[in-house]
C-alpha positions in Angstrom: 95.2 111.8 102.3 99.1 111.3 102.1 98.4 112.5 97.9 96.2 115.5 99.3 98.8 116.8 101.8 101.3 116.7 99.2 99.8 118.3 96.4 99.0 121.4 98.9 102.7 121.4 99.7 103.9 121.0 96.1 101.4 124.0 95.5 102.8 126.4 97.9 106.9 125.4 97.1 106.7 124.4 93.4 103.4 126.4 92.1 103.2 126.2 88.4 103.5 129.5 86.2 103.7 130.6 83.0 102.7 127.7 79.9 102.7 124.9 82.5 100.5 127.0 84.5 98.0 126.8 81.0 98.8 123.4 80.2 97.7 122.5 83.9 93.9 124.6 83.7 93.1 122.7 80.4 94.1 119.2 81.8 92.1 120.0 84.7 89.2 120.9 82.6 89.6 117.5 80.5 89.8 115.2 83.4 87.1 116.4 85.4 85.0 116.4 82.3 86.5 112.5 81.5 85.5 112.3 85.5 82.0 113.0 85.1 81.4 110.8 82.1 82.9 108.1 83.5 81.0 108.5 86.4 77.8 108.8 84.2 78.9 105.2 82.7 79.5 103.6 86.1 76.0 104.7 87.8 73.1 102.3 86.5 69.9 104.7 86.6 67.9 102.2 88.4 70.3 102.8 91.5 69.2 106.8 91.6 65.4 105.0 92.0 65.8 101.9 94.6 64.6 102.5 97.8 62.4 106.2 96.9 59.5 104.6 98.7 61.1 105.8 102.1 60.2 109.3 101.0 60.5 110.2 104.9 64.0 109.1 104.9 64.9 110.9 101.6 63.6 114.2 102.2 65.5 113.6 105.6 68.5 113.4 104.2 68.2 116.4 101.5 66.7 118.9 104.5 70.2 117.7 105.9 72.2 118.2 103.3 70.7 121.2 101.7 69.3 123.5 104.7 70.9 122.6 107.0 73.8 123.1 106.9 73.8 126.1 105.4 71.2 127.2 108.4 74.1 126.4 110.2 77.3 127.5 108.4 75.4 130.9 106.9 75.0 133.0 110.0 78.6 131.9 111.5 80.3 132.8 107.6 78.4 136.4 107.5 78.9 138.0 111.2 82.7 135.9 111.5 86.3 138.1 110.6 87.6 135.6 108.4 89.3 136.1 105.2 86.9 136.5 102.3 88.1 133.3 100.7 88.0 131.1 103.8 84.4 132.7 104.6 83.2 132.2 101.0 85.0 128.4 101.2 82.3 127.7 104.3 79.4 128.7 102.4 80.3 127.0 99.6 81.1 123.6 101.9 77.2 124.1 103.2 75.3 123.8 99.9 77.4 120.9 98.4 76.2 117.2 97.8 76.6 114.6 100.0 79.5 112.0 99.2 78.8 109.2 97.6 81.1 106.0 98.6 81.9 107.3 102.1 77.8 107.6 103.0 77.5 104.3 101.3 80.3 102.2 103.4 80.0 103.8 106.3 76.2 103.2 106.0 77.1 99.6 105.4 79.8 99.1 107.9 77.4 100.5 110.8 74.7 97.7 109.4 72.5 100.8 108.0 70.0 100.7 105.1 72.5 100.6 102.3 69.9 100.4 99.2 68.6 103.3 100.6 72.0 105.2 101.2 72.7 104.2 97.4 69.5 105.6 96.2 70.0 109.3 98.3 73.7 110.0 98.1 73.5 109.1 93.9 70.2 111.5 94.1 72.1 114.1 96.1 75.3 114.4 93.8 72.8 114.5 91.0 70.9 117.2 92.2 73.5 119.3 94.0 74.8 119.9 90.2 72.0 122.4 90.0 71.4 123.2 93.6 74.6 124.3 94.8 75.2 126.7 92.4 71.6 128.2 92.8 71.9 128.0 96.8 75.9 129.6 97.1 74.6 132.1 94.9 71.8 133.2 97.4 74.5 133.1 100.1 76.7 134.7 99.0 73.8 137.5 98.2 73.1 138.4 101.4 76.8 137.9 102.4 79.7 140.3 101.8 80.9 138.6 99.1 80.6 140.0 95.5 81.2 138.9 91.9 79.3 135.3 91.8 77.8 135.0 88.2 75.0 132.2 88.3 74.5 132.1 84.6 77.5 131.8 84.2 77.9 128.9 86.6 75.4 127.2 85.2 77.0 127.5 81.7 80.3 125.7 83.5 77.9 123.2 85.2 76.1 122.2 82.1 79.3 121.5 79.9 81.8 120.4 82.0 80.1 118.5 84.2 75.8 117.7 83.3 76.8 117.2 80.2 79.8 114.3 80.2 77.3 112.8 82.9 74.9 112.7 80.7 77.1 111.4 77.6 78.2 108.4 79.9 74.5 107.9 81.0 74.5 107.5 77.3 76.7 105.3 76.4 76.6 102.8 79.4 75.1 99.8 76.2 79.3 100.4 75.6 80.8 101.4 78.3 78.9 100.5 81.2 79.9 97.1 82.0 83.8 97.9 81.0 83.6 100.7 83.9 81.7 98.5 86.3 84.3 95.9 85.8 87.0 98.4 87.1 85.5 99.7 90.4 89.5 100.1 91.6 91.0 102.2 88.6 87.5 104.1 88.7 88.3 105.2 92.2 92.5 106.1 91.6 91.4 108.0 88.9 89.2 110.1 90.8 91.7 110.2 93.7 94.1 111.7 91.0 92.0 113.6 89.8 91.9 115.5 93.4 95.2 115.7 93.8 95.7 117.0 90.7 92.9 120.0 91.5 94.2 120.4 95.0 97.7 121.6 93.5 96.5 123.5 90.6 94.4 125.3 93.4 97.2 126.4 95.7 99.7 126.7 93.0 97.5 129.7 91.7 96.9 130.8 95.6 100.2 132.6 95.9 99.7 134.8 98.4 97.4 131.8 100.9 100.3 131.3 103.4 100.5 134.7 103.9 96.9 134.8 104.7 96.5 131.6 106.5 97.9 131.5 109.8 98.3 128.0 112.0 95.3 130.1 114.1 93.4 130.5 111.4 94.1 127.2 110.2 93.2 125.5 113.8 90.0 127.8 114.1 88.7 126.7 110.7 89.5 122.5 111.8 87.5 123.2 115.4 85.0 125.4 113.1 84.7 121.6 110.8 84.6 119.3 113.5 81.6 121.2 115.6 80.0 121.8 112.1 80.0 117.9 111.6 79.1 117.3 115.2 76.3 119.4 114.8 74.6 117.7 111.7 75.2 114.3 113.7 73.1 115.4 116.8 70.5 117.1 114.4 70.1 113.7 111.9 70.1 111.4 114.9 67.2 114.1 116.7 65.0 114.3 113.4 65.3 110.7 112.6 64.6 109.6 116.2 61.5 112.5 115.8 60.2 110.9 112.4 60.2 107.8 114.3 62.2 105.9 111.6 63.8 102.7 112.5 67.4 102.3 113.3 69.1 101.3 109.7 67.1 104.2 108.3 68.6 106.7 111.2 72.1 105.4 109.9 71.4 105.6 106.5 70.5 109.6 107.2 72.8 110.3 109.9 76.1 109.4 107.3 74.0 110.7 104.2 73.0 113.6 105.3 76.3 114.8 107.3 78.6 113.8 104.2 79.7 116.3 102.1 81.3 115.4 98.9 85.3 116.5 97.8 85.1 114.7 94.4 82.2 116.2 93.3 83.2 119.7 96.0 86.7 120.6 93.5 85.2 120.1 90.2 82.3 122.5 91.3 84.6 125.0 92.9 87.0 124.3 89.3 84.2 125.5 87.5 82.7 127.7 89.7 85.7 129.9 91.3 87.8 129.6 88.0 90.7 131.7 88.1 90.2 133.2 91.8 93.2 134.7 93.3 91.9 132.7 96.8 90.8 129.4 94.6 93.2 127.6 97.6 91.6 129.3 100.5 87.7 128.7 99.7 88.7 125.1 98.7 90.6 124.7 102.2 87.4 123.7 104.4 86.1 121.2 102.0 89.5 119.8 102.7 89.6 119.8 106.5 85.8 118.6 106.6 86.4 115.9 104.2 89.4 114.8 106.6 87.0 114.9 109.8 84.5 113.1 108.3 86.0 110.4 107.2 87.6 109.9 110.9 84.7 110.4 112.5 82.3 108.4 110.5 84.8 105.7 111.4 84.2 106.4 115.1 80.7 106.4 114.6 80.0 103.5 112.2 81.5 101.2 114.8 79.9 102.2 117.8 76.7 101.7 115.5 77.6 98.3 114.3 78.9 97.1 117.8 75.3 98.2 118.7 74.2 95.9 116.2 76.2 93.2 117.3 75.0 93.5 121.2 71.2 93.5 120.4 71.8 90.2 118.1 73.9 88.5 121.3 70.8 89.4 123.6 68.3 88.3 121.5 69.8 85.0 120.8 68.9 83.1 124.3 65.6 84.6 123.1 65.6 82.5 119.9 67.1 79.4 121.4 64.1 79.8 124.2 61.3 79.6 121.4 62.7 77.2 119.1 62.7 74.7 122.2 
């Protein structure tokens, strides 16, 4: 968070120009390509396949990530005054993936089904590399907003990012267990890696401060937090309706309300490439990504104190029948 804050600050005081400027756009290209693959490497395929049995709970957790939020987010981004970027940055925030470690350890730290929260947020990131450029491009259809290619996107999808997956899927025999070894350095490099998009972003954004007043900036946080708070109440109603049991509501209530900022900047890298407002449609992945992690924190614990409670009463319980 600290690395985030200042690379947006860096950006806006220090922005790059000229052949640093250049030299910045291709490194960014290569490490989110070098991202992807190592990515590809680290994920054994099995782990996108444990747990599809609880087809309930999976298609759960996609409605979440896929509909609704942009149910939600759509009719607020196309009626609302907000600057095209920052309206354009919502939409996109709907139709991304769901994180991946975040959903995972708050799914475990709450006492959740974790095989299963492996099993959707790996199927999720892989899927949102085709979905969220086919669903921001219907958005942003109906929307105001203008000049989305979606060939094009997919073309920037398939080579800098499906395709290094795939080459690390390919060479995990090599790679694989070197990567898995190195779970730490795996996840710096991706936290660089962010850091290092965030202030390419708003060093290109020139003109965002002058755009992006505290107001605006405070009505897009409260915008994030009820977004978030939202998706909670509907996971916990539709899992609660589906009648699942309670590590399966966890599993979709932090799957399916994550949303993902290291797979969210490469995206909007290849997607928004050269964008005058790159820094503003970026901004509420940002803020959301921030929320989410405090909240999940919130959230996680009152599910895993919970936990803790129902094992205290049921232990006289036990003691009673094993005398």
């Amino acid at each position: 968070m600290a690395g985030m804050f200042a690379a947006i600050a860096a950006g806006a005081v220090w922005p790059a120009a000229g052949g640093l400027e250049q030299a910045l756009d291709l490194t960014c290209t290569l490490a989110v390509g070098l991202l992807f693959f190592l990515h590809g490497a680290a994920i054994a395929p099995r782990h996108a396949f444990q747990g599809l049995r609880a087809w309930r709970l999976h298609a759960l957790i996609f409605s979440l990530t896929f509909v609704v939020f942009p149910l939600l987010v759509a009719p607020a981004a196309w009626i609302s005054n907000l600057p095209h970027g920052l309206s354009t940055g919502f939409l996109f925030l709907a139709v991304l993936p769901s994180a991946v470690s975040s959903s995972i350890a708050y799914t475990a730290l709450a006492r959740g089904n974790v095989p299963a929260a492996v099993c959707a947020a790996a199927a999720s990131n892989i899927l949102g590399l085709l979905m969220t450029p086919i669903l921001l491009s219907l958005l942003l259809r109906v929307s105001p907003a203008a000049g989305f290619d979606l060939l094009a996107a997919f073309k920037g999808v398939v080579f800098q990012l499906l395709a290094p997956f795939a080459l690390g899927q390919g060479s995990r025999l090599l790679a694989g267990s070197w990567v898995e070894r190195r779970p730490r350095a795996l996840a710096s490099y991706d936290q660089a890696v962010i850091v290092l998009v965030i202030y390419v972003a708003f060093s290109q954004s020139a003109g965002l401060w002058t755009t992006l007043s505290w107001r605006l900036a405070i009505l897009a946080l409260v915008a994030c937090l009820a977004l978030l708070c939202a998706v909670f109440l509907v996971a916990v109603v539709a899992a609660r309706s589906l009648r699942l049991s309670r590590d399966d509501e966890i599993a979709a209530v932090f799957c399916g309300s994550k949303k993902s900022l290291a797979s969210g900047l490469p995206l909007a890298q290849v997607l928004f490439a050269g964008s005058p407002e790159f820094g503003l449609i970026i901004l509420p992945i940002i803020i959301y990504n921030q929320v989410q992690i405090i909240a999940g924190v919130f959230l996680a614990r009152r599910y895993a104190q919970g936990a803790l409670d129902k094992e205290d009463a049921s232990q006289p319980q036990i003691r009673t029948a094993l005398e």
